[in-house]
Structure formats: C-alpha cells, structure tokens
PALUM-251854 format. One record per residue: residue in three letters; x, y, z of N, C-alpha, C in turn. Coordinates in steps of 0.2 Angstrom, whole numbers, m for minus. Layout:
BEGIN
> type;nX;nY;nZ;caX;caY;caZ;cX;cY;cZ
> ala;X;Y;Z;X;Y;Z;X;Y;Z .
...
END
This chain:
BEGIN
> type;nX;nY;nZ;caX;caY;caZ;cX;cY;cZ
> unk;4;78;m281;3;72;m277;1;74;m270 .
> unk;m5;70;m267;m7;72;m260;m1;67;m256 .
> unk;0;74;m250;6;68;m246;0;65;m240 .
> unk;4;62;m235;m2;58;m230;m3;62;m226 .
> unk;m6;61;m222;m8;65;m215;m1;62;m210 .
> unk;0;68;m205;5;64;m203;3;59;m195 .
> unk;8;55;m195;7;50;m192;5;53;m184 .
> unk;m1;50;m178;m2;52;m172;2;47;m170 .
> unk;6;48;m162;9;44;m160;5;39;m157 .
> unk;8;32;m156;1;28;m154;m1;26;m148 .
> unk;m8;23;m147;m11;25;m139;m8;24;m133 .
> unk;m9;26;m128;m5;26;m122;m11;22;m117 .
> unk;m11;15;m114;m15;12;m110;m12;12;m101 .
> unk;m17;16;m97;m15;13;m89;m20;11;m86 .
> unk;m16;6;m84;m21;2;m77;m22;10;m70 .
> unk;m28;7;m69;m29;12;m65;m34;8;m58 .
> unk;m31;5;m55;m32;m2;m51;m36;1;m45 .
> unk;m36;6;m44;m39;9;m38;m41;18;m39 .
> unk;m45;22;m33;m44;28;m33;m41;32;m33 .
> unk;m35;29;m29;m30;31;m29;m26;34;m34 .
> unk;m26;29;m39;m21;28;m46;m26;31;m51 .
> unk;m34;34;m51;m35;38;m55;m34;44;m53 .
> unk;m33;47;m47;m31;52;m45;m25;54;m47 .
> unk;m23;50;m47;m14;51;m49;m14;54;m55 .
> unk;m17;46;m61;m17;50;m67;m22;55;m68 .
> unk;m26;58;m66;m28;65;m67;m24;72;m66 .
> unk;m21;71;m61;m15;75;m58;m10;76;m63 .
> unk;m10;69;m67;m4;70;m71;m5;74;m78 .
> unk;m10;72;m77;m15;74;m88;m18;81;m87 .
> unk;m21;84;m83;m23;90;m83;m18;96;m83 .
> unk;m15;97;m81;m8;101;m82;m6;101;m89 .
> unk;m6;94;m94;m5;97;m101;m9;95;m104 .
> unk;m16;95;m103;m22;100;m106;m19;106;m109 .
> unk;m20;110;m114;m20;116;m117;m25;119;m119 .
> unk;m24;127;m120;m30;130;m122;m32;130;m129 .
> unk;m37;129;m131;m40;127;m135;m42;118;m138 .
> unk;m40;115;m134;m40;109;m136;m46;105;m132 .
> unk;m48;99;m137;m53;96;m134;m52;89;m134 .
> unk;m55;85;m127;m54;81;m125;m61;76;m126 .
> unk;m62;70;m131;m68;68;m128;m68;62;m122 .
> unk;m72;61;m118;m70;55;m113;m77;50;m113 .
> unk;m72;45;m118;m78;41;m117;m78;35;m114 .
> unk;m84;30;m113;m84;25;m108;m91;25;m106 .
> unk;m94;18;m103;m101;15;m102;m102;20;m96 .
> unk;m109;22;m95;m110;23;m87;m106;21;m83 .
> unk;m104;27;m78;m103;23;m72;m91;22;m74 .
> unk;m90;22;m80;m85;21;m80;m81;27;m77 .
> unk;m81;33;m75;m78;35;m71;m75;44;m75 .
> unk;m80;45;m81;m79;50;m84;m78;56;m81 .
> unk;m84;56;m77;m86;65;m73;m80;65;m65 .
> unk;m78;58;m63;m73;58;m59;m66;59;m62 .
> unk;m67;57;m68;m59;60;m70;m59;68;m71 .
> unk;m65;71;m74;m66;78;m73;m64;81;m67 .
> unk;m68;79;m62;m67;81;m54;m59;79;m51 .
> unk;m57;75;m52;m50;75;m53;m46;80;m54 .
> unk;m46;81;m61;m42;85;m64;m41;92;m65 .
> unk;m49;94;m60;m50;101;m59;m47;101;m52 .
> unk;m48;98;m45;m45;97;m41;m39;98;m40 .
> unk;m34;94;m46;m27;95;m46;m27;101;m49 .
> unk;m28;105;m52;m26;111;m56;m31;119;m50 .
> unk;m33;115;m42;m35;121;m40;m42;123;m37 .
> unk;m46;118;m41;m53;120;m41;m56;118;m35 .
> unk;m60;120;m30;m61;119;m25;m68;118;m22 .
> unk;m70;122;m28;m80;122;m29;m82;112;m28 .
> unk;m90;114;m30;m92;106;m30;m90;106;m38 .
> unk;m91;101;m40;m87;98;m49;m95;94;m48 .
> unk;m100;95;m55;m105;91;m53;m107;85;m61 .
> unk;m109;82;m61;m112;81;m69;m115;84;m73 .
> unk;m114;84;m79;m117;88;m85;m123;86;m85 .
> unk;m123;80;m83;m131;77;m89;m136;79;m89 .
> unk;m140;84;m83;m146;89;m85;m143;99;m89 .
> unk;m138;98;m87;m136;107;m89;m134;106;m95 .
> unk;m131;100;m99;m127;98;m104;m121;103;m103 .
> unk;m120;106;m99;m112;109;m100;m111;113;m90 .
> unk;m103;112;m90;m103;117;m81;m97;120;m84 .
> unk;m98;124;m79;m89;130;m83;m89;130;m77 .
> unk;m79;131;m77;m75;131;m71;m68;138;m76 .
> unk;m67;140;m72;m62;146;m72;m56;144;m68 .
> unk;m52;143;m72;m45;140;m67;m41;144;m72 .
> unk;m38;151;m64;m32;152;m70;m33;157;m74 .
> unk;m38;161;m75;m40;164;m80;m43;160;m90 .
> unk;m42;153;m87;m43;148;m93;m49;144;m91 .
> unk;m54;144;m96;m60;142;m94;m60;132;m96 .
> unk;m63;129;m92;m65;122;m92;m71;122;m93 .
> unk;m74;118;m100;m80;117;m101;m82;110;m99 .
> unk;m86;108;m95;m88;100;m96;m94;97;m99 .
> unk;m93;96;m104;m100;94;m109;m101;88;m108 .
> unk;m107;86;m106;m113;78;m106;m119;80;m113 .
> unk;m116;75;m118;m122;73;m121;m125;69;m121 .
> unk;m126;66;m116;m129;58;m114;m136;60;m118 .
> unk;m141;65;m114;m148;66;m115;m153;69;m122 .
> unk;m146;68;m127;m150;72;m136;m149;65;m137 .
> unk;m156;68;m140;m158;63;m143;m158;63;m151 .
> unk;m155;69;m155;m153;72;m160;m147;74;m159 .
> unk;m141;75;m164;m133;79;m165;m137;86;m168 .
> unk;m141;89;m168;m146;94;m169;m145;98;m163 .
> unk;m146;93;m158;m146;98;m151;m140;103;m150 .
> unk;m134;101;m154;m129;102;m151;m130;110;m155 .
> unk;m130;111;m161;m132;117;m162;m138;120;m161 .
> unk;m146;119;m159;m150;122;m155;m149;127;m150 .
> unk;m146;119;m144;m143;123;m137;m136;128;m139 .
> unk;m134;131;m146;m127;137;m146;m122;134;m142 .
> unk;m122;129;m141;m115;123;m138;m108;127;m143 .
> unk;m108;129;m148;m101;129;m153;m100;134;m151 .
> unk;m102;138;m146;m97;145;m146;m92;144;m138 .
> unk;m94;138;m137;m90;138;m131;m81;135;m133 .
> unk;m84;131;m138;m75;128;m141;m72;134;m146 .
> unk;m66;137;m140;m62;144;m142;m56;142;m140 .
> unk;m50;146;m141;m46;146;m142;m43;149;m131 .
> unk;m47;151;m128;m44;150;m122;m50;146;m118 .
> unk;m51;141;m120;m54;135;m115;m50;128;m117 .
> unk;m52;125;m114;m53;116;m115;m60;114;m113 .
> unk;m61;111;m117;m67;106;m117;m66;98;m118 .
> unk;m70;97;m110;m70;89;m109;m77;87;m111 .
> unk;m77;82;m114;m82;80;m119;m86;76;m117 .
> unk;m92;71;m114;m94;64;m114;m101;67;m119 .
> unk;m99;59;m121;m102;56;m124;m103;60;m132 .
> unk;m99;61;m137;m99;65;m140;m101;62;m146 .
> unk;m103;56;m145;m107;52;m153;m113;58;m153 .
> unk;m118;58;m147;m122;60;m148;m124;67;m150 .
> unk;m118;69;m152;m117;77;m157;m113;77;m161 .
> unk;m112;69;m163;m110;69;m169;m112;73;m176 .
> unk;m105;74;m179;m107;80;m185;m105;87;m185 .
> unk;m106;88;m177;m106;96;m174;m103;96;m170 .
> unk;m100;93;m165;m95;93;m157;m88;92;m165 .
> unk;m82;98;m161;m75;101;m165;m74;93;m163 .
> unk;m70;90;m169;m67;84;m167;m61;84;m162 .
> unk;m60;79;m158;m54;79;m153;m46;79;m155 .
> unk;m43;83;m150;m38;82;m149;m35;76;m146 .
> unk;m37;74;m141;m37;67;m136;m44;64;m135 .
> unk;m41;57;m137;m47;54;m133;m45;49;m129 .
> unk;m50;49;m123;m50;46;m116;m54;42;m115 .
> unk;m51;34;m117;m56;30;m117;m54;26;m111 .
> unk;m61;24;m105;m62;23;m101;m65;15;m99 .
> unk;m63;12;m97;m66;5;m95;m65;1;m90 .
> unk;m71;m2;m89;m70;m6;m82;m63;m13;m84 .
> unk;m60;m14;m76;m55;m17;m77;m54;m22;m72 .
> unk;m57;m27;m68;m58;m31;m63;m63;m25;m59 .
> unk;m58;m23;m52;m62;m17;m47;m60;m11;m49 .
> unk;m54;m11;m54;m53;m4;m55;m56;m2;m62 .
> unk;m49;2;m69;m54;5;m72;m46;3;m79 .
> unk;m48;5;m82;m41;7;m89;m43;12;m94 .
> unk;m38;18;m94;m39;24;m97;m33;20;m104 .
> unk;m35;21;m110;m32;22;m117;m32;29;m119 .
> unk;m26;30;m120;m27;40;m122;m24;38;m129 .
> unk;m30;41;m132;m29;42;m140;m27;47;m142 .
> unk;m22;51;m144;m20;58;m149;m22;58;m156 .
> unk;m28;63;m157;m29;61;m163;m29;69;m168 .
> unk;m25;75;m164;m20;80;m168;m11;78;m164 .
> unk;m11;85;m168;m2;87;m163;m2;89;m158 .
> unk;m7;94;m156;m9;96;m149;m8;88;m144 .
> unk;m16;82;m147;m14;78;m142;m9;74;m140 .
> unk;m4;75;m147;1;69;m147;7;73;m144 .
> unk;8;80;m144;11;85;m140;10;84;m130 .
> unk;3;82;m131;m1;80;m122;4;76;m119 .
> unk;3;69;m125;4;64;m123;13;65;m124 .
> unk;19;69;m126;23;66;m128;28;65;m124 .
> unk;28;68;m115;32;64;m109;26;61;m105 .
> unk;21;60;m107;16;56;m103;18;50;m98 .
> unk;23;45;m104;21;37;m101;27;39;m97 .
> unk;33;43;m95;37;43;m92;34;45;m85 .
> unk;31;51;m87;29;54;m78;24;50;m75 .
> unk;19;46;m82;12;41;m77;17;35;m74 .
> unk;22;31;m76;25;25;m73;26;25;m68 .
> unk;27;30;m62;29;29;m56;23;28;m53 .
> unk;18;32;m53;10;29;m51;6;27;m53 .
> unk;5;26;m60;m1;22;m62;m2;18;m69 .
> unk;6;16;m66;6;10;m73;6;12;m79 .
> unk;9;15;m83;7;17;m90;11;11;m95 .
> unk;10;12;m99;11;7;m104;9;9;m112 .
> unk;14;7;m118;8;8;m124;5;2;m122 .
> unk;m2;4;m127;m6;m3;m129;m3;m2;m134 .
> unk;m4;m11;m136;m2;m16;m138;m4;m22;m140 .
> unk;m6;m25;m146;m8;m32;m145;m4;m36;m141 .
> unk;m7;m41;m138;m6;m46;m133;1;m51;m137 .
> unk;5;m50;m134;11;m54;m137;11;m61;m137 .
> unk;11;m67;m140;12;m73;m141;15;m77;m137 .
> unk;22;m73;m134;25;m77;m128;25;m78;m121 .
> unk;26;m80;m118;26;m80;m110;31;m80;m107 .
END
C-alpha cells in the first residue's frame, strides 16, 4: 500500500502595508533560508521580488549594490562562505534555456537560490522548497509563503510568531462568514 505524501504545514499570509514592514519581514525570513534550498518568488512586475532579495541580503550583511537578474539571468552574492543565487527568468522564451545557459549546476547543496519567475523554466528549475508569493495590496504589498518540502515547512515553523510583532503575520484563510 502507497502511504501519502506527508502533509506541508499551511500557508502563512502578511500584510506588508509599507517599506518598512517589507523590510522587517525580509530580516525575518532570510536568516532561515538554508543551504541548499530553493525559494521561488513570484508575483506580477513591479510586485516587489528583486526588493525582497535586496532586503534579505542586506539583513544577512551584504553591502554591495543587489541588482536585477533579468539581463544576467542569475547574480551571486557570498554571505558567510554560503552562496546566494538570484535567478530571473522573465526573458526565455523556452524552459530549454534553462539547460542551455548550464543554470543546474548552480542549485547545490551549499547555496540558496532565490527564483523569479520560474514558470518560465518549467520542467528544469529544482522544484521549491518555499514559495513567495507576492501581491499588490492597496499601497502596500502581501507575501503568502508556501512550504512545499520539510525544509520549507521547517523555515516557516517559528515564523508567524517572530513576523507578528512587525508585520502582521497571519495563516491564510478563507474569509470567515461572521462579523
């Protein structure tokens, strides 16, 4: 008898009302990043992926410029002797490219890789440990963080304790019926 997969624990949504409060939770989430896990970060332009990068290299040290991928398709930062890859696939036009450009040898076992846009190497981008889904939310923004191993369900599992004091954390939820 096949047993099931076992259960991820379920998403964790924060308002992120200001720069301030994405600041905060990037301070909070990068620290339990681990090595060899991979993040994807998605969300429309403009949602605030390559600033949550820039964030969370900043809390952990980094003091260089933090730039966008989307012409290099990948930037490396060394924090710590542990490597930070930050991948943009906005510009394939094929999941093909991904093994062309030798992109797979970067996902190893002392990095993390922060992912956008990872449909568009669907097939061949290591599926995620988390995912960081990003949206507009009046002026501000709302991160849902998905765990979709142990690793990421390990990231998240003092999460919503430490994000509540600045930046709202909450599970999601559907919308409850009462008032």
């Amino acid at each position: 008898m096949h047993s099931p997969e076992p259960t991820i624990s379920a998403d964790l949504s924060v308002s992120l009302p200001d720069e301030a409060a994405s600041v905060a939770f990037a301070e909070r989430l990068a620290p339990r990043l681990r090595p060899g896990m991979v993040v994807y970060l998605d969300g429309d332009l403009g949602a605030g992926k390559t600033t949550l990068v820039r964030a969370m290299l900043r809390a952990l040290g980094h003091a260089g410029p933090v730039k966008s991928p989307t012409y290099t398709l990948v930037e490396v930062y060394v924090i710590s002797s542990l490597y930070w890859y930050h991948f943009d696939f906005y510009r394939f036009n094929h999941p093909e490219e991904f093994v062309d450009a030798g992109l797979g040898e970067y996902f190893r076992s002392d990095s993390v890789c922060l992912v956008e846009w990872p449909d568009k190497a669907a097939g061949y981008v290591p599926p995620p440990d988390l995912v960081v889904a990003l949206a507009f939310a009046g002026n501000g923004r709302r991160a849902v963080l998905s765990p979709r191993s142990p690793e990421g369900r390990q990231c998240l599992s003092d999460f919503p304790t430490a994000a509540a004091a600045s930046c709202c954390a909450s599970p999601a939820a559907p919308p409850s019926s009462s008032s």
